[in-house]
C-alpha positions in Angstrom: 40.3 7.6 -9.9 40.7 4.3 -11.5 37.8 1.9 -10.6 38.7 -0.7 -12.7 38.9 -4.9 -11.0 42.1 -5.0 -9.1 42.9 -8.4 -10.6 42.2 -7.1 -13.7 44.9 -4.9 -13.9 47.8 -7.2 -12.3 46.7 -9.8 -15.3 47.4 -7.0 -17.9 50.2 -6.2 -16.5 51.6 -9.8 -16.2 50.9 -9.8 -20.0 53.0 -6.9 -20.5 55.6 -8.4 -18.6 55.4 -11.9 -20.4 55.7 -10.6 -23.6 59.1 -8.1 -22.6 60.0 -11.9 -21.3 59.4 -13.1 -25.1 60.9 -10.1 -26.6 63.8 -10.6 -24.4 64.0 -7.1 -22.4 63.1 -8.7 -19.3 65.1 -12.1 -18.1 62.1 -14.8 -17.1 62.8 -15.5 -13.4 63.2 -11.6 -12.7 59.6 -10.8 -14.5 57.9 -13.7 -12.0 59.7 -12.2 -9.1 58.4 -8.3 -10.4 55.0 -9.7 -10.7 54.8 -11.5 -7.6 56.5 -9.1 -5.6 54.0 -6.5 -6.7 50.6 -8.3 -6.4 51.9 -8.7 -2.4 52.9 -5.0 -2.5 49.6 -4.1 -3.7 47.7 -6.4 -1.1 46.5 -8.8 -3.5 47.5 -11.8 -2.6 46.2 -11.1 1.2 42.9 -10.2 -0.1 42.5 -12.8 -3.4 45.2 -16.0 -2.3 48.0 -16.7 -3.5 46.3 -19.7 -5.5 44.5 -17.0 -7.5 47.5 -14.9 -8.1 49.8 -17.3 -9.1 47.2 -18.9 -11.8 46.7 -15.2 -13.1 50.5 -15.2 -13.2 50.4 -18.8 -14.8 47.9 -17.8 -17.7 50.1 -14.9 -18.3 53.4 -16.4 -18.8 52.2 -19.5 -20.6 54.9 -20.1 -23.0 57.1 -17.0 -22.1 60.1 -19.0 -20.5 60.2 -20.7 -24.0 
């Protein structure tokens, strides 16, 4: 069982997806959507906010639209 911090995880794998955005596997807009999507899957957003989400997500992709 994995008891690593919830939050975490989703800001590793926001990184992952932000650099598949900067390596061009992944199209911007559809990596946001993929990340957000899954932090409400996973109930984070009900139990962090969706201000601390989205600035994980902003930290992330910092530079990967570019």
């Amino acid at each position: 069982m994995n008891s690593r911090d919830p939050l975490a995880i989703f800001s590793e794998r926001c990184r992952t997806l932000a650099t598949r955005v900067q390596n061009k596997q992944v199209p911007f807009i559809e990596a946001i959507d993929l990340a957000y999507s899954s932090a409400d899957f996973a109930g984070l957003i009900e139990s962090y906010g969706d201000d601390r989400i989205q600035e994980l997500m902003a930290s992330a992709f910092m530079g990967a639209a570019q």
